[in-house]
MINUGU-685809 format. One record per atom (N, C-alpha, C, O, CB): residue in three letters; x, y, z. Coordinates in steps of 0.05 Angstrom, whole numbers, plus 5000, padded with zeros to 4 digits. Glycine has a CB too. Layout:
# residues N
ALAXYZ ...
//
This chain:
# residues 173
UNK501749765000 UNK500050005000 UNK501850255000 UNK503550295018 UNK498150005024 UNK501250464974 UNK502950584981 UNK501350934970 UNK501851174975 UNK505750434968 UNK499350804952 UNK497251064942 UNK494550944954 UNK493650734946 UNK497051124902 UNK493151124978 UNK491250904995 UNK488751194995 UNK489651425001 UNK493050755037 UNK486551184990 UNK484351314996 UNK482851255017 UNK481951035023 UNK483051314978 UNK482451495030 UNK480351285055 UNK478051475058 UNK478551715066 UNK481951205093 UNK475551385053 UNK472951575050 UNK470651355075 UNK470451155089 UNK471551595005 UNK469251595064 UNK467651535090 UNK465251725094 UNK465951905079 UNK469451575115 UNK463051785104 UNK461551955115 UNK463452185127 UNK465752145133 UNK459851805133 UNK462052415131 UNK463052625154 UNK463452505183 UNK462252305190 UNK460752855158 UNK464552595193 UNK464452485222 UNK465452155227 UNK464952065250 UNK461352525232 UNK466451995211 UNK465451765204 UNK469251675220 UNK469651435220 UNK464051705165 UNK471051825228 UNK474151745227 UNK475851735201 UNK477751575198 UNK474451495239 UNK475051895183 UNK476751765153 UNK479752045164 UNK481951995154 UNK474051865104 UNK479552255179 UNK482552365178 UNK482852225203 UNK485152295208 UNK483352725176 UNK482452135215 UNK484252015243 UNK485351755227 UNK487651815220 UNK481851895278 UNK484751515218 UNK485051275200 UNK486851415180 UNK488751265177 UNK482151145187 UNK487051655164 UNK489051705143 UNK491551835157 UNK493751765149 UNK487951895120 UNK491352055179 UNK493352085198 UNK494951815209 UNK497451815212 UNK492052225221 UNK493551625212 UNK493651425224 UNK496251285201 UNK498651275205 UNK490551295227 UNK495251215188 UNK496150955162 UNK499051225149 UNK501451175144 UNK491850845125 UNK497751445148 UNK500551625133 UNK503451555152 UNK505651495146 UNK499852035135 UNK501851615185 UNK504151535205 UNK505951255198 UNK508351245192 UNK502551475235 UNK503751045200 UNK505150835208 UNK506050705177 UNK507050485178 UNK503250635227 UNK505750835152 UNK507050805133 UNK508551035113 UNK509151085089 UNK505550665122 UNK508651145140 UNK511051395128 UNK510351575102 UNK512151615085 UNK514051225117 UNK508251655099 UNK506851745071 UNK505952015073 UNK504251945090 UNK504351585063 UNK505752205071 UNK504852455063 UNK501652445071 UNK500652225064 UNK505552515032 UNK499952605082 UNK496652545091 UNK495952765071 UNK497452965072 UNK495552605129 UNK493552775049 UNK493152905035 UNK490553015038 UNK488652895027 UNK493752795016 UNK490153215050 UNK487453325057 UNK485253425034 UNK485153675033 UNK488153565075 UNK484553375027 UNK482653375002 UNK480553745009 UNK479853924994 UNK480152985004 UNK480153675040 UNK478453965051 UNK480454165046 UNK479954395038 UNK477353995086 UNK483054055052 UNK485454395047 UNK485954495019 UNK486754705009 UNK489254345057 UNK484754175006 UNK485954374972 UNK483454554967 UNK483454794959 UNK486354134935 UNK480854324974 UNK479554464956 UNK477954804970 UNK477154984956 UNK477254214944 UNK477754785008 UNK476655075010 UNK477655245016 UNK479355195032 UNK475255135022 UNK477455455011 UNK478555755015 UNK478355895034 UNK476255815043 UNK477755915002 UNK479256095050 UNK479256275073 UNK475456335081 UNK474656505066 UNK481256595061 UNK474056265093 UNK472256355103 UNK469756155091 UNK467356195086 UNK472256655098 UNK471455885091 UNK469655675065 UNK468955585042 UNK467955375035 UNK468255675062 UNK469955855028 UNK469155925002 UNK470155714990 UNK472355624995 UNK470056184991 UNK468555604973 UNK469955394946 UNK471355484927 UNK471055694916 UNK468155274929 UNK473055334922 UNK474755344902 UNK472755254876 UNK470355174878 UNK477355154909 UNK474855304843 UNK472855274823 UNK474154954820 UNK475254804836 UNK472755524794 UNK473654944800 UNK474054584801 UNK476654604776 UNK477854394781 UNK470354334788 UNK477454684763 UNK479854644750 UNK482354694773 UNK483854514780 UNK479954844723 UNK482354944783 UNK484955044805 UNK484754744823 UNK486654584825 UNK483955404831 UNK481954714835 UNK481454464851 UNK483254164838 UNK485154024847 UNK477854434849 UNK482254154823 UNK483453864801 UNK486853954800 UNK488653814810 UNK481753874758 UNK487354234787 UNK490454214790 UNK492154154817 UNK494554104817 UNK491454464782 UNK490454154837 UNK492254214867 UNK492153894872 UNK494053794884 UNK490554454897 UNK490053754864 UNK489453464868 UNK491153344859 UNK492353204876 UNK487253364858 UNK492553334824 UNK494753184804 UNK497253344822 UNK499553254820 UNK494453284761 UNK496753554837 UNK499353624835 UNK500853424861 UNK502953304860 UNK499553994838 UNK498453444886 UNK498753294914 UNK498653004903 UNK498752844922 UNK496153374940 UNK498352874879 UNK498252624888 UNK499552504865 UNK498652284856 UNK495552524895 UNK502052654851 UNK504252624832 UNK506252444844 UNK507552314828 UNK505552894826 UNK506652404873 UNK509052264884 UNK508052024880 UNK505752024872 UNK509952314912 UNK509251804883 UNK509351574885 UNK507951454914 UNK507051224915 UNK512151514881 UNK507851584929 UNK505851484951 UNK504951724979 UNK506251894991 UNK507551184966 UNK502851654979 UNK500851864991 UNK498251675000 UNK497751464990 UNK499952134967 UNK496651835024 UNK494351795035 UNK493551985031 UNK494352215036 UNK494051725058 UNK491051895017 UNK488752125013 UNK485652155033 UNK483752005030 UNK487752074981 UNK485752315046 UNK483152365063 UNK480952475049 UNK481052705042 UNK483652555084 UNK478952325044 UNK475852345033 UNK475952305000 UNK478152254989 UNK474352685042 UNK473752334985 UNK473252274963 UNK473052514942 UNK474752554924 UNK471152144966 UNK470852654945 UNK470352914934 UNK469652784908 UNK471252824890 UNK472853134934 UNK467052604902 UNK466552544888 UNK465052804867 UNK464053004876 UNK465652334899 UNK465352744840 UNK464752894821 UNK466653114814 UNK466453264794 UNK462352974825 UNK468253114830 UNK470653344827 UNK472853234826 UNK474253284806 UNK471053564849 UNK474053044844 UNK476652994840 UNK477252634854 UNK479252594868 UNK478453264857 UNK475352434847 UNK475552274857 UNK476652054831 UNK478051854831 UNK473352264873 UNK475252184809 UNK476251994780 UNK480152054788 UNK481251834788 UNK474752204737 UNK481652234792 UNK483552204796 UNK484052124810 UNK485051924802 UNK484352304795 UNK484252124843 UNK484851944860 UNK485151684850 UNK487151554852 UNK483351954878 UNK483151624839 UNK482451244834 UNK484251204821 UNK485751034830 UNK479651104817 UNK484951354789 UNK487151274775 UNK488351234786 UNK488750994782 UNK488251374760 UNK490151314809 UNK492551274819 UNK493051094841 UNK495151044853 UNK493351474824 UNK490751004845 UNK491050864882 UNK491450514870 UNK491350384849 UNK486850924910 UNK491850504889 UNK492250284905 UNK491450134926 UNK490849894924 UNK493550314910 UNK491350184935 UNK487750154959 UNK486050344967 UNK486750554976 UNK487850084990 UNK483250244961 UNK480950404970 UNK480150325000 UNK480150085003 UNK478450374950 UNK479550465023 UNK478750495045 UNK476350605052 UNK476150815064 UNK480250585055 UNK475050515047 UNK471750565060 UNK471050505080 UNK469850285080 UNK469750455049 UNK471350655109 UNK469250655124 UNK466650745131 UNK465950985132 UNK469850685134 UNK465250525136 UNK462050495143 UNK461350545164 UNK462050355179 UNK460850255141 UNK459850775179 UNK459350735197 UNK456850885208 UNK456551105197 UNK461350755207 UNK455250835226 UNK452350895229 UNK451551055231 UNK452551145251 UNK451250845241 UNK449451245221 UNK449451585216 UNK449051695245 UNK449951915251 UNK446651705194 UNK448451615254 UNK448151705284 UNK450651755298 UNK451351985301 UNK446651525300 UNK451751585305 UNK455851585303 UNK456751815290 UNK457951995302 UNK457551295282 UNK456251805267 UNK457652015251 UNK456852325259 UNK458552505260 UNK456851955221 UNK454652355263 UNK452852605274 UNK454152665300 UNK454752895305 UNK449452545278 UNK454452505313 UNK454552455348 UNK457752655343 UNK458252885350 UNK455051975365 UNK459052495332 UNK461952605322 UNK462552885317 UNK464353015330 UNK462552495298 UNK460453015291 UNK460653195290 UNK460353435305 UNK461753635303 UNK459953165278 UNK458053395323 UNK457653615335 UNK458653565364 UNK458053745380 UNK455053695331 UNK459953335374 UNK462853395395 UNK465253415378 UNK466653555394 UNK463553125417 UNK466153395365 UNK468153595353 UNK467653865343 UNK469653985333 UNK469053485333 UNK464854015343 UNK463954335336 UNK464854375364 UNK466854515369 UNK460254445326 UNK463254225386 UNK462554455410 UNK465854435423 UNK466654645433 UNK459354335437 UNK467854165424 UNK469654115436 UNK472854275428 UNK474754315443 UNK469453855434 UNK472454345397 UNK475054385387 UNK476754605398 UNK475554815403 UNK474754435360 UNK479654615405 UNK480554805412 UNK480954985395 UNK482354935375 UNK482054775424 UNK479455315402 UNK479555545381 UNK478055385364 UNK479455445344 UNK482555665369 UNK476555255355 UNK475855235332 UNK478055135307 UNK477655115283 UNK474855475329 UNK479355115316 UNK481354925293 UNK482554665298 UNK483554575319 UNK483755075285 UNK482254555269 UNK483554345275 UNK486454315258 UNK486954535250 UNK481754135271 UNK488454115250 UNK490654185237 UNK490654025211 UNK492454015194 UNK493054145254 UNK487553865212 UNK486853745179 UNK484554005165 UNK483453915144 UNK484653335182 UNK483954165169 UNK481654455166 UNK484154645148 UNK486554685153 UNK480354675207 UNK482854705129 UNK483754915115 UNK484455225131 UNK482855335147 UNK481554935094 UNK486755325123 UNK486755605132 UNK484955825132 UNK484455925109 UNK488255685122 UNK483755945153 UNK481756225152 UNK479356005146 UNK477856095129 UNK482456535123 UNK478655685158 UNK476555555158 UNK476355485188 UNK476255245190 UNK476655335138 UNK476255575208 UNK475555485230 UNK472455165240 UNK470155135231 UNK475055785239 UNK473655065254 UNK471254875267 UNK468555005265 UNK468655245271 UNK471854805299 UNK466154925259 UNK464455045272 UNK461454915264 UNK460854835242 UNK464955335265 UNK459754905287 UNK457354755274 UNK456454745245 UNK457054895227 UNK455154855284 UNK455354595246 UNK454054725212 UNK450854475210 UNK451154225212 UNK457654625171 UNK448854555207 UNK446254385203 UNK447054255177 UNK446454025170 UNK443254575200 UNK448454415165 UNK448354245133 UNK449554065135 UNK448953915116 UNK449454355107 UNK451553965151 UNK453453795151 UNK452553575169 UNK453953375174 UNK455953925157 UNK450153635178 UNK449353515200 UNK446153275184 UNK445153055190 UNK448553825226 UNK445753485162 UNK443953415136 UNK445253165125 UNK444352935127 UNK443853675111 UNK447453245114 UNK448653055101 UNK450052875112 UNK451152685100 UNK449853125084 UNK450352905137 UNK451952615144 UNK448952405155 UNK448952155155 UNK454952665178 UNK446452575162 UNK444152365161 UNK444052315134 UNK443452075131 UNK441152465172 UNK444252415113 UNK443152355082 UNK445052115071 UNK444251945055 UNK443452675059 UNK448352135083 UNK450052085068 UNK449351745046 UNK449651685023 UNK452552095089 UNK448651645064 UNK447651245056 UNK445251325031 UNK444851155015 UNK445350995095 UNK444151515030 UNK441051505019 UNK443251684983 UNK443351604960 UNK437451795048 UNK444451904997 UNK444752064973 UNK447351984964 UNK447351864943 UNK444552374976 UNK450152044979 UNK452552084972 UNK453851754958 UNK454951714936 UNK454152215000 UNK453251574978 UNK454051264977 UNK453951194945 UNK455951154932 UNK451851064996 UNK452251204939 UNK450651064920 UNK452351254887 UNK453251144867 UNK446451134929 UNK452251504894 UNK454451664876 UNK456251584876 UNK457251524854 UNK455251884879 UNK457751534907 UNK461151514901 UNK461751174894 UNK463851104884 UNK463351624935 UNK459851024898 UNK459450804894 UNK460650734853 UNK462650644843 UNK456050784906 UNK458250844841 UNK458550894812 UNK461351024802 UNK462050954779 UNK456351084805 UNK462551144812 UNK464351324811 UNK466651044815 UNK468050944798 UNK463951604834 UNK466451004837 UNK468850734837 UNK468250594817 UNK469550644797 UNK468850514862 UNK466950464815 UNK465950244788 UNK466650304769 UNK467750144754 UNK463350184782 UNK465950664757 UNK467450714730 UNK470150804735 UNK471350644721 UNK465950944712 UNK471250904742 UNK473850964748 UNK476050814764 UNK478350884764 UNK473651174758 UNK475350624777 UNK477350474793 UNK476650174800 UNK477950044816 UNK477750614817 UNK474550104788 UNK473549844801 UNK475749584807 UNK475049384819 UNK471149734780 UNK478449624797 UNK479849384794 UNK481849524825 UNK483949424833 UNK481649304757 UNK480649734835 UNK481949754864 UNK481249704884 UNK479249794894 UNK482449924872 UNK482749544895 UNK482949264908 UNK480249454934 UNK479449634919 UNK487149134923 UNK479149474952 UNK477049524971 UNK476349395003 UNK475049195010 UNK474949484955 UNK477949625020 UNK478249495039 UNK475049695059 UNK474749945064 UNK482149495050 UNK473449475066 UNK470649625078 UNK470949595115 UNK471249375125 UNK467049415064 UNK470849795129 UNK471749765156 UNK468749915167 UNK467750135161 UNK475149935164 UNK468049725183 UNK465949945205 UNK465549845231 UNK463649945243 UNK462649995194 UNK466549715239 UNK467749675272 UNK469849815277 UNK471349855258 UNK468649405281 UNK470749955307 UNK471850135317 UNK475049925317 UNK477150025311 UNK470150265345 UNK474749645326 UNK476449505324 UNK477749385296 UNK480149315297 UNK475549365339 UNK476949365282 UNK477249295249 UNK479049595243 UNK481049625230 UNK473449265227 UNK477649735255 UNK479950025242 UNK482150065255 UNK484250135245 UNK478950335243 UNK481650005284 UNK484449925296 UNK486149785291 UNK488449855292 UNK484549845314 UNK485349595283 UNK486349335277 UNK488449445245 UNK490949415245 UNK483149065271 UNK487249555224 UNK488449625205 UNK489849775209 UNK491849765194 UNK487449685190 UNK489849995230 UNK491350235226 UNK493850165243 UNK495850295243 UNK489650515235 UNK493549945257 UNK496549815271 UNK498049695260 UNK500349655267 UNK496549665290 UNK496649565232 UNK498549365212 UNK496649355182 UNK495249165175 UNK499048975228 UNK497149645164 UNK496649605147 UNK497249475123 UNK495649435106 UNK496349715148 UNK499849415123 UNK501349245113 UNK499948985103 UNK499748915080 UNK503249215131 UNK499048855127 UNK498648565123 UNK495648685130 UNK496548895138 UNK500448305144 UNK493548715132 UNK490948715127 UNK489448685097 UNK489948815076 UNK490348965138 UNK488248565099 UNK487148405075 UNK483848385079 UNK482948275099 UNK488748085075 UNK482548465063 UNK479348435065 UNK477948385042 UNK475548355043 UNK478048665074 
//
């Protein structure tokens, strides 16, 4: 494993698991939220977006945090090497989010884009209930045309992700 994607719902652990796996295999953690938002949230357009994506994931090995399907996930796939999907129950994921709004120190974290501080958000709170009904089923298709022959490792026990992120090496699913 040496080009590894790991997606997931919001709230779901996909940057703790890519912090995680970059650590224990010495790899670069590629924040997908830092390329693509801007000082105060703002989106980026999607070409600048796509160039910062080919540009972060030109090396020979990298962890990539989240998907960003419809914008920049057909690239990722080209290049990987393992896909990492964690599953995990929208409620969990919700629970997550909003103890990491109310808990964060200052409002930042050090996977958050610059001039993007922590901070509630309902929408995010929308879509990590929606994510199984709306997003899945997209990024789903999206693998199939763009990457389907990458290999797919599916984690949604707290221990299964432990378990990987202590010896990704030899984990096999």
């Amino acid at each position: 494993m040496r080009r590894v994607i790991v997606i997931g719902c919001q709230g779901s652990g996909k940057t703790r698991l890519a912090l995680n796996l970059g650590q224990k295999l010495g790899l670069p953690v590629v924040h997908l939220d830092v390329l693509y938002w801007l000082p105060g949230w703002k989106a980026s357009d999607k070409a600048s977006f796509r160039a910062r994506v080919a540009d972060a994931i030109a090396s020979e090995g990298w962890v990539v945090d989240g998907s960003f399907s419809g914008l920049a996930f057909d690239l990722t796939l080209a290049r990987a090497d393992t896909l990492v999907v964690i599953e995990r129950p929208r409620w969990l994921c919700q629970w997550r989010i909003a103890w990491r709004s109310a808990f964060a120190r200052d409002g930042i974290r050090p996977d958050l884009p610059k001039g993007c501080p922590e901070q509630f958000d309902w929408n995010l709170m929308r879509e990590a209930w929606r994510y199984n009904a709306d997003r899945k089923p997209v990024i789903e298709a999206e693998r199939l045309k763009y990457g389907a022959e990458v290999p797919v490792v599916r984690l949604s026990r707290d221990r299964e992700i432990k378990d990987f992120a202590a010896s990704p090496a030899h984990s096999s699913r």
